[in-house]
PyMOL Python script that loads the backbone (N, CA, C, O; Angstrom):
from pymol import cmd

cmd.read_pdbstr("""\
ATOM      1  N   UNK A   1       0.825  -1.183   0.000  1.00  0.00           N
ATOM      2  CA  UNK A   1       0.000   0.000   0.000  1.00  0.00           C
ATOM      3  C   UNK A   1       0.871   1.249   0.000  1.00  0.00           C
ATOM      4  O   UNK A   1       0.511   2.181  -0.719  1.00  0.00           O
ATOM      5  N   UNK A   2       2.020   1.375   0.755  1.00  0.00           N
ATOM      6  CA  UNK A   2       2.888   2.189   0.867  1.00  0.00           C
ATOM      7  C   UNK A   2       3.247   2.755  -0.437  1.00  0.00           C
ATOM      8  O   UNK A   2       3.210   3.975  -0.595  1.00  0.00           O
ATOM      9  N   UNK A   3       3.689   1.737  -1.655  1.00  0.00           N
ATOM     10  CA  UNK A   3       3.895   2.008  -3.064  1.00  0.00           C
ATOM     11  C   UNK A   3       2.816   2.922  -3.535  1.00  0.00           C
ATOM     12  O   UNK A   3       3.136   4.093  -3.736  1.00  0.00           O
ATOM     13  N   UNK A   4       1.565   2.549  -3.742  1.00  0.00           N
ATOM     14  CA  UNK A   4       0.587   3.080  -3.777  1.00  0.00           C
ATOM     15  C   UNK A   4       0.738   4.192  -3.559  1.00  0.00           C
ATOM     16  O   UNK A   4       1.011   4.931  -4.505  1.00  0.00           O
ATOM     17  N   UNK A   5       0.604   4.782  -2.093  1.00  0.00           N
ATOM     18  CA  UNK A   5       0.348   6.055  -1.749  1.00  0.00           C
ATOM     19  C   UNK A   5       1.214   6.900  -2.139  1.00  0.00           C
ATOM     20  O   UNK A   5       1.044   8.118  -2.185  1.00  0.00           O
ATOM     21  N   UNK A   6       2.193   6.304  -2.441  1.00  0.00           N
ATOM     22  CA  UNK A   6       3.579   7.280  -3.019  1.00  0.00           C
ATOM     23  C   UNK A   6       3.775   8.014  -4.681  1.00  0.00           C
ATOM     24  O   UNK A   6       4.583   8.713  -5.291  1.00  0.00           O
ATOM     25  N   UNK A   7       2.552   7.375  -4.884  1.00  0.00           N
ATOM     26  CA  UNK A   7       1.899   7.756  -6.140  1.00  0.00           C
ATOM     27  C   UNK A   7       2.677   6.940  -7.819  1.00  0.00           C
ATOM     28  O   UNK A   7       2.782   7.377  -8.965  1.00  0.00           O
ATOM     29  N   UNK A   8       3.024   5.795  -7.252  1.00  0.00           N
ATOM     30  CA  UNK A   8       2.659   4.810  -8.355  1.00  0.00           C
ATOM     31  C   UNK A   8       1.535   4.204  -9.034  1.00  0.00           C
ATOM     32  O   UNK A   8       1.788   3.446  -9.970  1.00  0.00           O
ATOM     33  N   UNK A   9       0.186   4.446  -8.667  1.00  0.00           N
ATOM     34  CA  UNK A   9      -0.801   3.645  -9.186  1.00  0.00           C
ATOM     35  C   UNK A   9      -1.199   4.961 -10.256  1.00  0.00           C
ATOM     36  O   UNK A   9      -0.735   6.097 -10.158  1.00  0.00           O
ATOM     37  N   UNK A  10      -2.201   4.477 -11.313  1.00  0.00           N
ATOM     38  CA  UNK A  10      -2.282   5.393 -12.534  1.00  0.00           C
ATOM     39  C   UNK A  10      -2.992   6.486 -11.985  1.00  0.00           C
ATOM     40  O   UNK A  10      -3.000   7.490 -12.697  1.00  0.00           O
ATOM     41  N   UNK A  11      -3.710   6.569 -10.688  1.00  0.00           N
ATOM     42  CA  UNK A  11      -3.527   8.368 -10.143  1.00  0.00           C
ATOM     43  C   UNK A  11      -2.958   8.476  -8.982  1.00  0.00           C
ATOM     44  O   UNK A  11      -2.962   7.776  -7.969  1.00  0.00           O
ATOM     45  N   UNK A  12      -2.200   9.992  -9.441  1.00  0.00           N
ATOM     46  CA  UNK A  12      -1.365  10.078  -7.998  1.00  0.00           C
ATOM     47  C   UNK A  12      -2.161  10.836  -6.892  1.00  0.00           C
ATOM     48  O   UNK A  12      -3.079  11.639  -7.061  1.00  0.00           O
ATOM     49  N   UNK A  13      -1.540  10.353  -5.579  1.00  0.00           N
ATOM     50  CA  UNK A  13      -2.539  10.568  -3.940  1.00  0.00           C
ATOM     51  C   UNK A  13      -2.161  12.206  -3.827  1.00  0.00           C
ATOM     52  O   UNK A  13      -1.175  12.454  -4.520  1.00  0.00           O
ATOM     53  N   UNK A  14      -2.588  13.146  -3.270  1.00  0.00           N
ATOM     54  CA  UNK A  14      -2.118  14.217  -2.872  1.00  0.00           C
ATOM     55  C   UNK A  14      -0.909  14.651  -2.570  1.00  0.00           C
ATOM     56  O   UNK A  14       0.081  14.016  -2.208  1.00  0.00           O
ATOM     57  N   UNK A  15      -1.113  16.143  -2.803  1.00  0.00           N
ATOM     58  CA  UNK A  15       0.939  16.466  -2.565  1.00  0.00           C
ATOM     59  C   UNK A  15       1.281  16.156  -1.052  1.00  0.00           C
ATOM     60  O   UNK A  15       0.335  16.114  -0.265  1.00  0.00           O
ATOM     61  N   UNK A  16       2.315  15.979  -0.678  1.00  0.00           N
ATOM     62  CA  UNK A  16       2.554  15.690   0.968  1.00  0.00           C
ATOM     63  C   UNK A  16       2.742  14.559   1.214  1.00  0.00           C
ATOM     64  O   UNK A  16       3.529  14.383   2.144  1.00  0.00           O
ATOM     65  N   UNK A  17       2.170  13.323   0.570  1.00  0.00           N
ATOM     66  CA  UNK A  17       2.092  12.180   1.216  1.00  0.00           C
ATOM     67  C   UNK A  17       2.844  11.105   0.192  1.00  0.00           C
ATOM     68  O   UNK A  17       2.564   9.908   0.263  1.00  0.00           O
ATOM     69  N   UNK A  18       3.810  11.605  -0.759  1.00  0.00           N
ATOM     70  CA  UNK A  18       4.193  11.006  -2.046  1.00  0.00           C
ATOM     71  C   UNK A  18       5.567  10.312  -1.520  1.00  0.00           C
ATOM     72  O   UNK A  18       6.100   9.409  -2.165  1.00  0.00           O
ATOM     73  N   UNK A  19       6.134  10.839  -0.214  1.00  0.00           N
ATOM     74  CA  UNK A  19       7.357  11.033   0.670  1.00  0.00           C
ATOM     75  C   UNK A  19       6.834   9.728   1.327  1.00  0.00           C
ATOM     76  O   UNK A  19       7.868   9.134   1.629  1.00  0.00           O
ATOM     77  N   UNK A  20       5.771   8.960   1.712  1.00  0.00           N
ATOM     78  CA  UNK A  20       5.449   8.531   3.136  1.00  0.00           C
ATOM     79  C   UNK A  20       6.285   7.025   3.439  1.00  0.00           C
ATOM     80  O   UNK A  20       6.147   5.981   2.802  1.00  0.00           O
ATOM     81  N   UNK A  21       7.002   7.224   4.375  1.00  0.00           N
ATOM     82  CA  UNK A  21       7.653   5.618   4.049  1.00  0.00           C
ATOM     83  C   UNK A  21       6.448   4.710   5.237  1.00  0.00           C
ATOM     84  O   UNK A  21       5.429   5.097   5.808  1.00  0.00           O
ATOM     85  N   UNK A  22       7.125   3.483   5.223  1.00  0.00           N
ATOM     86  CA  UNK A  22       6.393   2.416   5.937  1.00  0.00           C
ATOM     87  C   UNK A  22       6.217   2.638   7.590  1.00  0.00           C
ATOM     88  O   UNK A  22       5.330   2.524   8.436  1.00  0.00           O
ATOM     89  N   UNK A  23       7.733   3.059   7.506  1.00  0.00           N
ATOM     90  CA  UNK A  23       7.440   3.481   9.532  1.00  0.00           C
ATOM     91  C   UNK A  23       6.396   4.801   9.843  1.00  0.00           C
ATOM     92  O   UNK A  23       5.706   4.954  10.851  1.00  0.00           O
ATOM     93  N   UNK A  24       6.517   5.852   8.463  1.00  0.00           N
ATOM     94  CA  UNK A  24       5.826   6.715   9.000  1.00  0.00           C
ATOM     95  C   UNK A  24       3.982   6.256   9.025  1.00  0.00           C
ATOM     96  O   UNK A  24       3.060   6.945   9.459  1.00  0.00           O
ATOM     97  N   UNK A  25       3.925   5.036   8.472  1.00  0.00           N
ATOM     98  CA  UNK A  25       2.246   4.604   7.770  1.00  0.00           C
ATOM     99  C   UNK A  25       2.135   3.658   9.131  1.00  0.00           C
ATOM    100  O   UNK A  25       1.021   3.705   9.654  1.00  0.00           O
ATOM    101  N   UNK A  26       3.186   2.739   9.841  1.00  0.00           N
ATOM    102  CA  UNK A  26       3.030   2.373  10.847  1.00  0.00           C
ATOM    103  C   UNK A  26       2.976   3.063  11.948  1.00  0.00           C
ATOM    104  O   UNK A  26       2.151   2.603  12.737  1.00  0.00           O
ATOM    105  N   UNK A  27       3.569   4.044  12.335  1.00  0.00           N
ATOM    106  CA  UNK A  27       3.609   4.886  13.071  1.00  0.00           C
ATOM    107  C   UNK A  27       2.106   5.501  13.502  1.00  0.00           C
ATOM    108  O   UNK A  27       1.699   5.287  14.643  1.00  0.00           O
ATOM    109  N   UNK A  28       1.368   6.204  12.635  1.00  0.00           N
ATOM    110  CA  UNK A  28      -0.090   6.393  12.005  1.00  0.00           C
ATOM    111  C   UNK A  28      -0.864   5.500  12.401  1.00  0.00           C
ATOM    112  O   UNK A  28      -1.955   5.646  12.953  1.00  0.00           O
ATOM    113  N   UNK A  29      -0.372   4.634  12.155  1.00  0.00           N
ATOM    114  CA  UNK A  29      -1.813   3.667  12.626  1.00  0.00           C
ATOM    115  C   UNK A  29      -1.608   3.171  13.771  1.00  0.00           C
ATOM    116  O   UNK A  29      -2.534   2.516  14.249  1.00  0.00           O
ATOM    117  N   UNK A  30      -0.335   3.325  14.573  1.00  0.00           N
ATOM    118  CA  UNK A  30      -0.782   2.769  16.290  1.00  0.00           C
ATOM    119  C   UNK A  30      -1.451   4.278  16.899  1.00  0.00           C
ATOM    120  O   UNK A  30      -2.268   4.290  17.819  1.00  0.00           O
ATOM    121  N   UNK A  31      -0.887   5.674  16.129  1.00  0.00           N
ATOM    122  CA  UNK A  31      -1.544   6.478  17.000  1.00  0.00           C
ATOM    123  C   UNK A  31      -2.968   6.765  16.794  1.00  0.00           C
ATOM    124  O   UNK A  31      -3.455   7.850  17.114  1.00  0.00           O
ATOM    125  N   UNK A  32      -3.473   6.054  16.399  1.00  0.00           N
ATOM    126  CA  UNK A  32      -5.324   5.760  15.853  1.00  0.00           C
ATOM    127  C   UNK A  32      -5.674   5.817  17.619  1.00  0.00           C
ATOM    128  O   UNK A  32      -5.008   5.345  18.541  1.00  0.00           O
ATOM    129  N   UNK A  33      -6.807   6.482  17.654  1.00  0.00           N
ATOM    130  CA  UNK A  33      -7.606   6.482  19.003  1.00  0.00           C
ATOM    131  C   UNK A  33      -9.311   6.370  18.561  1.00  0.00           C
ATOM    132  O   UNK A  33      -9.562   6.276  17.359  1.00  0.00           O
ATOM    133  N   UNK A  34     -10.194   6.380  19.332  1.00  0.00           N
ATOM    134  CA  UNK A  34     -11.819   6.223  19.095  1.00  0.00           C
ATOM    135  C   UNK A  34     -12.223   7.755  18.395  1.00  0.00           C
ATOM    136  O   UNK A  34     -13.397   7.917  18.059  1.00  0.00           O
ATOM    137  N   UNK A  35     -11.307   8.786  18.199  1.00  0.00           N
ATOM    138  CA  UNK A  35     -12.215  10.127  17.747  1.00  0.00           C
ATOM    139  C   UNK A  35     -11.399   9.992  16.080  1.00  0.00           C
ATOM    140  O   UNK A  35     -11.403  10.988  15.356  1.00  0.00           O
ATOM    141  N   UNK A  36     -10.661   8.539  15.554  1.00  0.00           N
ATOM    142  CA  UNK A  36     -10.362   9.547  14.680  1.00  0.00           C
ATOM    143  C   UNK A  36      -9.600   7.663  14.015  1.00  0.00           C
ATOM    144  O   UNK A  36      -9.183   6.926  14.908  1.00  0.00           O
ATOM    145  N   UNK A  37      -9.535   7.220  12.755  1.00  0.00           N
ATOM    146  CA  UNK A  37      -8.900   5.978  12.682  1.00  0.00           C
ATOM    147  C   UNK A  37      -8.578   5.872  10.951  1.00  0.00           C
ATOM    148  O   UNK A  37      -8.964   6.603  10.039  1.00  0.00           O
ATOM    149  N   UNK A  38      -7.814   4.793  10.935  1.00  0.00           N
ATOM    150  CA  UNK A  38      -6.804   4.631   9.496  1.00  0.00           C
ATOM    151  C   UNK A  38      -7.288   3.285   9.572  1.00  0.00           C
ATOM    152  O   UNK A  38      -7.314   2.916  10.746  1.00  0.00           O
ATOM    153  N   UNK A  39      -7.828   2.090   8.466  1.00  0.00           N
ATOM    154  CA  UNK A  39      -7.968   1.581   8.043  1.00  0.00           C
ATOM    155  C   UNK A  39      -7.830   0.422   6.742  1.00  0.00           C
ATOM    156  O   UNK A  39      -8.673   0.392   5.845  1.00  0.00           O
ATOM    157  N   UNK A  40      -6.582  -0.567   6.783  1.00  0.00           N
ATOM    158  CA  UNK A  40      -6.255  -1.180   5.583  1.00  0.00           C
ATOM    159  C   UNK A  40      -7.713  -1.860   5.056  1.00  0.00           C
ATOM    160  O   UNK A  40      -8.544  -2.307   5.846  1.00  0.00           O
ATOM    161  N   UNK A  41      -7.837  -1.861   3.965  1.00  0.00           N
ATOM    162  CA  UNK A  41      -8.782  -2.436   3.212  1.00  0.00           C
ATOM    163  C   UNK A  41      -8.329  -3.563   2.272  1.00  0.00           C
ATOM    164  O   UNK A  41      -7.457  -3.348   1.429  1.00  0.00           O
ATOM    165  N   UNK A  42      -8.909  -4.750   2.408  1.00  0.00           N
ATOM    166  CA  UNK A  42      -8.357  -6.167   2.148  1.00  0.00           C
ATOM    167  C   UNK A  42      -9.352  -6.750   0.981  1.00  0.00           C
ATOM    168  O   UNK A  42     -10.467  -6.241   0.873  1.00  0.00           O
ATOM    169  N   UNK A  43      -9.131  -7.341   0.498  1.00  0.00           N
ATOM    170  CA  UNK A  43      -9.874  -8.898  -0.534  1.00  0.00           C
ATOM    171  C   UNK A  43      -9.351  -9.674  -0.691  1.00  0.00           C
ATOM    172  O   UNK A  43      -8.294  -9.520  -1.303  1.00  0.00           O
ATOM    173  N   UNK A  44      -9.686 -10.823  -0.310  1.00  0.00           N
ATOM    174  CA  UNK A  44      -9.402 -11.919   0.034  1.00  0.00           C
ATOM    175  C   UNK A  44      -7.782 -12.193   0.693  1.00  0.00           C
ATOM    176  O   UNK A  44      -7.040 -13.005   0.141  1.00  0.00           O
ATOM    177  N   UNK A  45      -7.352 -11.440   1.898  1.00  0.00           N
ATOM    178  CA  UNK A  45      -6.549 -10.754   2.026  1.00  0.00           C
ATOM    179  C   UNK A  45      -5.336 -10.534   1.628  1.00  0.00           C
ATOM    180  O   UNK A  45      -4.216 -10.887   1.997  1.00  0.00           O
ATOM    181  N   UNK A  46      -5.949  -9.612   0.460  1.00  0.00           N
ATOM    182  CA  UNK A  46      -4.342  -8.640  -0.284  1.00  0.00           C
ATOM    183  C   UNK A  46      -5.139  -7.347  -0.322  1.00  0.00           C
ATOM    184  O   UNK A  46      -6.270  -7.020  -0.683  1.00  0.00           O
ATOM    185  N   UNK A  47      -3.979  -6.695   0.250  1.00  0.00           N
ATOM    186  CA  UNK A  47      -4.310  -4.774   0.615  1.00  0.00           C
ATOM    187  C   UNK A  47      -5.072  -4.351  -0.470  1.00  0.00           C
ATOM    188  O   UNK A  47      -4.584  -4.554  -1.581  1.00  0.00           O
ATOM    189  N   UNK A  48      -6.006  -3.886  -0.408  1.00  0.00           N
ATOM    190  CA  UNK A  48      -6.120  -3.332  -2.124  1.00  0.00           C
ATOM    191  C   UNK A  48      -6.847  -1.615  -1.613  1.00  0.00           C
ATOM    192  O   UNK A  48      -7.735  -1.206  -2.360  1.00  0.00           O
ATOM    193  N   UNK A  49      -6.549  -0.908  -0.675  1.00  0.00           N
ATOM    194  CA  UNK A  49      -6.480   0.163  -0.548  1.00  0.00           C
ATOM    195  C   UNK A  49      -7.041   0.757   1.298  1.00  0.00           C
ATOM    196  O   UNK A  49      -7.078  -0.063   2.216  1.00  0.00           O
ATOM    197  N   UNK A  50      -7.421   2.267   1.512  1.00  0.00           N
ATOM    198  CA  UNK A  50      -7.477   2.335   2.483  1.00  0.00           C
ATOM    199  C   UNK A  50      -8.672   2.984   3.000  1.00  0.00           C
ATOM    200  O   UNK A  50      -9.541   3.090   2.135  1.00  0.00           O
ATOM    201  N   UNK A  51      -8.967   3.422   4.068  1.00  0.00           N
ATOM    202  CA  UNK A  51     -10.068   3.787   4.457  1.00  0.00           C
ATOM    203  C   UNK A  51      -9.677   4.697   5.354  1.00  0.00           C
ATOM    204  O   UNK A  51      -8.505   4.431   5.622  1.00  0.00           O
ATOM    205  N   UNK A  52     -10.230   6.148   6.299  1.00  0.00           N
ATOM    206  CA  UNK A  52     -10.139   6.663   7.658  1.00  0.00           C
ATOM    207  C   UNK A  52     -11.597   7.920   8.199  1.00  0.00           C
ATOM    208  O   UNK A  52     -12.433   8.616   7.622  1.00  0.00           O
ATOM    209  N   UNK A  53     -11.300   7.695   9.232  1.00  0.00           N
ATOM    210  CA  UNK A  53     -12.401   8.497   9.505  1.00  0.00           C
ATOM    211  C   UNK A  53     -11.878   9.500  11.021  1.00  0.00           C
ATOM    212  O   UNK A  53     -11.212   9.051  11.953  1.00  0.00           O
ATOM    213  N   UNK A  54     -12.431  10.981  10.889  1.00  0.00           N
ATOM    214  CA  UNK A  54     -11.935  11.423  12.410  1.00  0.00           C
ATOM    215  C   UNK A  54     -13.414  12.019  12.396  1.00  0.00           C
ATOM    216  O   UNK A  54     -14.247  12.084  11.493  1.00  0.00           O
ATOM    217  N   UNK A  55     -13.435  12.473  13.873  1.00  0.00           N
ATOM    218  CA  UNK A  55     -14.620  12.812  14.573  1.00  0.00           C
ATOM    219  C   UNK A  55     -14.672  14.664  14.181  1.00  0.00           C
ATOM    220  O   UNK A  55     -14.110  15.496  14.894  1.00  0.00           O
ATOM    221  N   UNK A  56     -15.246  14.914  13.265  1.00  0.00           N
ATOM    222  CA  UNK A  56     -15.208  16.347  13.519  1.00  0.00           C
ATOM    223  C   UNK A  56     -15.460  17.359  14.029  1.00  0.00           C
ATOM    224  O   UNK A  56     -14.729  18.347  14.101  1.00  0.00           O
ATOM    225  N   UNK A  57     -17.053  17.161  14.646  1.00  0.00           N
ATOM    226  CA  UNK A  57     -17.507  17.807  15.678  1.00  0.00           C
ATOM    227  C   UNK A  57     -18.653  16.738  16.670  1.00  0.00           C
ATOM    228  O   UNK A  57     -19.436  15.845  16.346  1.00  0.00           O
ATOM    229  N   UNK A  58     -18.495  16.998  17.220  1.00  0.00           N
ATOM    230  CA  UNK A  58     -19.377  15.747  18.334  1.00  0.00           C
ATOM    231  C   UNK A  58     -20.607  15.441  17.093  1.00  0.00           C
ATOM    232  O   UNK A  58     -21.016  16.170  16.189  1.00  0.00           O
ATOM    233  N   UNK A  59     -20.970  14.075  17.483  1.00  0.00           N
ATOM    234  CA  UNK A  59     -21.668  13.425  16.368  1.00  0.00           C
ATOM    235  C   UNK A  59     -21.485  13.605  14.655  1.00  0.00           C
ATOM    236  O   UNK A  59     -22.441  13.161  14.019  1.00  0.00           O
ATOM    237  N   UNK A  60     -20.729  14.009  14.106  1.00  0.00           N
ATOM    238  CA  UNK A  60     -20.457  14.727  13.126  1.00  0.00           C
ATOM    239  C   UNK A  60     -18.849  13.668  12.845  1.00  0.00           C
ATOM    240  O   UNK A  60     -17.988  13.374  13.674  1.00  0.00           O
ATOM    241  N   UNK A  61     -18.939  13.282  11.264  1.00  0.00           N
ATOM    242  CA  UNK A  61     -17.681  12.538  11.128  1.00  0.00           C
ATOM    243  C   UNK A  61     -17.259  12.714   9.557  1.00  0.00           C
ATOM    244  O   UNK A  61     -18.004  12.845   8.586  1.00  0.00           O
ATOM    245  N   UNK A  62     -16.092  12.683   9.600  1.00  0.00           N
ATOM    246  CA  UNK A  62     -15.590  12.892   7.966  1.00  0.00           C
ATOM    247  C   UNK A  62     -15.206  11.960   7.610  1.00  0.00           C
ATOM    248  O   UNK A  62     -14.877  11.309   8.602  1.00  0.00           O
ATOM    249  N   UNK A  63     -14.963  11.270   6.480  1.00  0.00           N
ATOM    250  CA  UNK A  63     -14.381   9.783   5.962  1.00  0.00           C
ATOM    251  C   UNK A  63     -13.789   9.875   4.836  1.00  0.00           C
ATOM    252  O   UNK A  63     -14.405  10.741   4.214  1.00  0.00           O
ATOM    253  N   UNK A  64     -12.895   9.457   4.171  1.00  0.00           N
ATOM    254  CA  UNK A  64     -12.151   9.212   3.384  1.00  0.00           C
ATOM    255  C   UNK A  64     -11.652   7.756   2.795  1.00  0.00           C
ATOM    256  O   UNK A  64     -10.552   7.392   3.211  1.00  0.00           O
ATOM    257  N   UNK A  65     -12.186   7.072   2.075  1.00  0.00           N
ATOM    258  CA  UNK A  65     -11.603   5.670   1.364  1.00  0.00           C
ATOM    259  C   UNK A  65     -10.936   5.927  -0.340  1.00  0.00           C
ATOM    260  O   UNK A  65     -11.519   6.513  -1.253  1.00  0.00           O
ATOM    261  N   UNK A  66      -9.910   5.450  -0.374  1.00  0.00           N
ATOM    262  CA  UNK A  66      -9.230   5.099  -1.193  1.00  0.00           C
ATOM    263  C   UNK A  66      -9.075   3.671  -1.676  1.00  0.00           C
ATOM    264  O   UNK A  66      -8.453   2.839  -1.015  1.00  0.00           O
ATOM    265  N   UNK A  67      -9.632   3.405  -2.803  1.00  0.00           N
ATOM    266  CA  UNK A  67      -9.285   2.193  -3.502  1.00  0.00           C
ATOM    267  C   UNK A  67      -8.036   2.322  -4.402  1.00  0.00           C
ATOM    268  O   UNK A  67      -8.071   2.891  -5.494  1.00  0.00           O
ATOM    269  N   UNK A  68      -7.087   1.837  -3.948  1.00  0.00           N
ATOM    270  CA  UNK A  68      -5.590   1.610  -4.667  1.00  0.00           C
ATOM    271  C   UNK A  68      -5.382   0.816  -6.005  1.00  0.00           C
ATOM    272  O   UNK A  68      -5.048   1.065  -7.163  1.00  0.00           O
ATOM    273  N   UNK A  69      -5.713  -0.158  -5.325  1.00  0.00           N
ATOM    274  CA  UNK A  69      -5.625  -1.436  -6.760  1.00  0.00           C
ATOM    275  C   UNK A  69      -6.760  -0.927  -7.908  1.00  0.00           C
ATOM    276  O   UNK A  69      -7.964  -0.937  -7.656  1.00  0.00           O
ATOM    277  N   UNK A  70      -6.176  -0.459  -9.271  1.00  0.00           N
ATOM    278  CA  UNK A  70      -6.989  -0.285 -10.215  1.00  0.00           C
ATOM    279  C   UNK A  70      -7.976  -1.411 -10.516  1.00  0.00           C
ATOM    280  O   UNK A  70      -9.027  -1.143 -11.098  1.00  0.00           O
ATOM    281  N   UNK A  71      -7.641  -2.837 -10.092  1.00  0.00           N
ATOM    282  CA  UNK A  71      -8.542  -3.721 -10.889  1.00  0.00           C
ATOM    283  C   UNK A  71      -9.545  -4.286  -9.440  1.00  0.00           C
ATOM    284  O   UNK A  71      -9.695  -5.493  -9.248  1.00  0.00           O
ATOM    285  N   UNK A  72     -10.064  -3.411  -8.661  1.00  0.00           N
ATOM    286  CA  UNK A  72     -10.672  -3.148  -7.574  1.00  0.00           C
ATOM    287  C   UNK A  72     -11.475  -2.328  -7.457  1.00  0.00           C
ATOM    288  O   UNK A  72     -12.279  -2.259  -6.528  1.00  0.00           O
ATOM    289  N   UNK A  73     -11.342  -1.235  -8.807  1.00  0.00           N
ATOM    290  CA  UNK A  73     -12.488   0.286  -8.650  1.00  0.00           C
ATOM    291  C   UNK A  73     -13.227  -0.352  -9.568  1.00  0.00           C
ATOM    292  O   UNK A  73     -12.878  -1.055 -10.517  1.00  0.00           O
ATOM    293  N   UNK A  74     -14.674   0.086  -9.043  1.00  0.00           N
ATOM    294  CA  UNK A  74     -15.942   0.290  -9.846  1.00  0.00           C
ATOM    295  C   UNK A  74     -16.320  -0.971  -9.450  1.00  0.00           C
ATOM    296  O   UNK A  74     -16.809  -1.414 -10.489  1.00  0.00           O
ATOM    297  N   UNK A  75     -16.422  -1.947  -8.515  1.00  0.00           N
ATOM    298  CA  UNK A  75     -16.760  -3.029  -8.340  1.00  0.00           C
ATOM    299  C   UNK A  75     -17.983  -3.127  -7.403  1.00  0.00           C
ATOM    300  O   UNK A  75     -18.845  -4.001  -7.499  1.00  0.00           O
ATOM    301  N   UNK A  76     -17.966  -2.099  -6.453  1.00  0.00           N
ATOM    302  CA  UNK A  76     -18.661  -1.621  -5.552  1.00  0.00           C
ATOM    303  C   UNK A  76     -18.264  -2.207  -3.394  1.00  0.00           C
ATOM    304  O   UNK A  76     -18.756  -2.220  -2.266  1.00  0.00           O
ATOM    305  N   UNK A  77     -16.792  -2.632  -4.372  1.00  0.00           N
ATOM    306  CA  UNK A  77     -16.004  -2.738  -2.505  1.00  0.00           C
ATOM    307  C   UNK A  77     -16.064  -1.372  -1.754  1.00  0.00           C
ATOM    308  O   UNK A  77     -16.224  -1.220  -0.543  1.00  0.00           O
ATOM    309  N   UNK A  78     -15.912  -0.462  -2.652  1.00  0.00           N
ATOM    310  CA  UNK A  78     -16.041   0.988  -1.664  1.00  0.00           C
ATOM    311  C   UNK A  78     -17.361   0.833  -0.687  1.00  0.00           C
ATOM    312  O   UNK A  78     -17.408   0.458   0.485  1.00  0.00           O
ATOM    313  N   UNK A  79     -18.451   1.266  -1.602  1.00  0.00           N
ATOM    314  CA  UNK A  79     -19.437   1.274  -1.023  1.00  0.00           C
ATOM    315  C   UNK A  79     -19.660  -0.113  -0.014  1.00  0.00           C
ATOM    316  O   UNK A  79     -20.331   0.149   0.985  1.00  0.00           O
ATOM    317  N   UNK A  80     -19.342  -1.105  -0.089  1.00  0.00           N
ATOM    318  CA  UNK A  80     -19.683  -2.272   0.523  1.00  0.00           C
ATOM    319  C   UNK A  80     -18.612  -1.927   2.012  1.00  0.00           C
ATOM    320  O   UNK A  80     -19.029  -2.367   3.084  1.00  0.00           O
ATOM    321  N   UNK A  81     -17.229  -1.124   2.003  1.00  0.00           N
ATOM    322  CA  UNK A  81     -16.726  -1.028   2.595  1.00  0.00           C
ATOM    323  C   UNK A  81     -17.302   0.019   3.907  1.00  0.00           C
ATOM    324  O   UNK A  81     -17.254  -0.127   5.128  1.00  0.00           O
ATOM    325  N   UNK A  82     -17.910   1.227   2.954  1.00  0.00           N
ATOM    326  CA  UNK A  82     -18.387   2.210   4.105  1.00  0.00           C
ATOM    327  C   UNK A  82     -19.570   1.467   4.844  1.00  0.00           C
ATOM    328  O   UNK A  82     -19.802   1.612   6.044  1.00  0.00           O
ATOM    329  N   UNK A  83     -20.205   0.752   4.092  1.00  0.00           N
ATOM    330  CA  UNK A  83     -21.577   0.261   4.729  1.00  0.00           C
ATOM    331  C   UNK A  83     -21.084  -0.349   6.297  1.00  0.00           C
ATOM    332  O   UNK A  83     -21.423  -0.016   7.432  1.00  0.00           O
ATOM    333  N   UNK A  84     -20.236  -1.277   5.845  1.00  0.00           N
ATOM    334  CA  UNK A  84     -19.501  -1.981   6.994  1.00  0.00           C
ATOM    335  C   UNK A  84     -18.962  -0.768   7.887  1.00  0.00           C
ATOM    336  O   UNK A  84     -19.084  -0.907   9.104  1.00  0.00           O
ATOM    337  N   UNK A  85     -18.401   0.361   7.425  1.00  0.00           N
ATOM    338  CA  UNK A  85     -18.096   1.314   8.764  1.00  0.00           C
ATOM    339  C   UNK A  85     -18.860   2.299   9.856  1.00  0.00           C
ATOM    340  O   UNK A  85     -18.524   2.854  10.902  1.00  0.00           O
ATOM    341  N   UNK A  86     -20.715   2.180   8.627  1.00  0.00           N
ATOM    342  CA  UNK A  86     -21.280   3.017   9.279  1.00  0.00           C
ATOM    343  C   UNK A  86     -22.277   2.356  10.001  1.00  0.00           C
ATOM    344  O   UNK A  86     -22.901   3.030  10.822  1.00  0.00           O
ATOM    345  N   UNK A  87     -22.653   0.755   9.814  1.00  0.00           N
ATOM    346  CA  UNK A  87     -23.694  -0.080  10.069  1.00  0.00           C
ATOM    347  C   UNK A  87     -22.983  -0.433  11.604  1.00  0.00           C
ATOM    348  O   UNK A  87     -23.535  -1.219  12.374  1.00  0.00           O
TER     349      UNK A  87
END
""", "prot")
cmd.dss("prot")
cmd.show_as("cartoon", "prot")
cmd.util.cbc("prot")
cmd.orient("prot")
């Protein structure tokens, strides 16, 4: 996933995060707490992109998923993915 985010897949992720190595993506995800979380996203388990969500204002939440693996978009794992985060 790390490759990925570094902007090898046929679109690149935002400026800032093209740098990110593995300790800094591990790092990230132990400091995950209940107001705010990072999420690998799997099939049949191989990474195929990511998910996160922080608390923005009491009851109020922002989310963000990324599907990485091109031969993974348009399938409808996204949506199947948020369902699972908001159900």
């Amino acid at each position: 996933m790390v490759e990925r985010w570094r902007g090898h897949g046929p679109r690149r992720v935002p400026e800032g995060t093209l740098g990110t190595t593995e300790e800094e993506v591990a790092a990230k995800l132990a400091a995950d707490s209940d107001r705010g979380r990072r999420l690998i996203l799997e099939l049949a388990g191989v990474p195929v992109g990511e998910m996160n969500y922080r608390t923005a204002v009491e009851r109020t939440a922002e989310i963000g998923i990324k599907i990485c693996d091109p031969g993974s978009r348009g399938q409808g794992h996204g949506t199947a993915y948020l369902r699972m985060l908001i159900s």
